[in-house]
C-alpha positions, 0 to 999 in steps of 0.5 A: 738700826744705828751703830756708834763706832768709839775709836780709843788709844789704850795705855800700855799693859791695859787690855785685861783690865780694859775687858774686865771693865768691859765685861763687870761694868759696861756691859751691865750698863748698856744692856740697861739702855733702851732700844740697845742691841749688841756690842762688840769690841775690838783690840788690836794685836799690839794691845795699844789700840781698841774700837767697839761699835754698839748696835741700837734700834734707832738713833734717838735711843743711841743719842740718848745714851750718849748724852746720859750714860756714856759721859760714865762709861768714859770715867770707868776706862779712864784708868785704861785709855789715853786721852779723847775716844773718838765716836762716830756714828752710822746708819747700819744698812745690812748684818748678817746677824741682825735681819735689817731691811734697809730702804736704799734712796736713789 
């Protein structure tokens, strides 16, 4: 399993409208995507801040959202978050709520 974590700063006053594009519009999106698992989605308590981190079958697939979808899902916040998101990506090694068997190289 891979995860992509997306670090973003929200404008003042935005975190209703931040979820509600979330939920009519993105969501929608990534549910479509092949080999997409889960979502979930941050937002601090000042409301000034927000990460979410996608979970995806492997890492190809989350590239490949990267590359062809995601350059849309940033236009649809961009009402709602100030400047560049931050991305990262990971290889998830455990979550209690997916049955993950990672190999550990020693």
């Amino acid at each position: 399993m891979f995860a992509r974590r997306i670090y973003m700063h929200l404008k003042p006053n935005s975190v209703t409208e931040f979820t509600q594009r979330l939920e009519k519009d993105i969501l929608p999106l990534l549910r479509k995507q092949k080999g997409f698992q889960d979502e979930i989605t941050f937002v601090g308590q000042s409301g000034a801040e927000a990460f979410a981190i996608s979970l995806w079958d492997k890492a190809e697939n989350a590239e490949a959202y990267n590359r062809g979808t995601y350059p849309e899902v940033t236009k649809i916040l961009a009402t709602v978050v100030e400047g560049p998101a931050q991305v990262e990506t990971f290889n998830v090694v455990n979550s209690t709520f997916h049955k993950i068997a990672a190999a550990v190289a020693v």
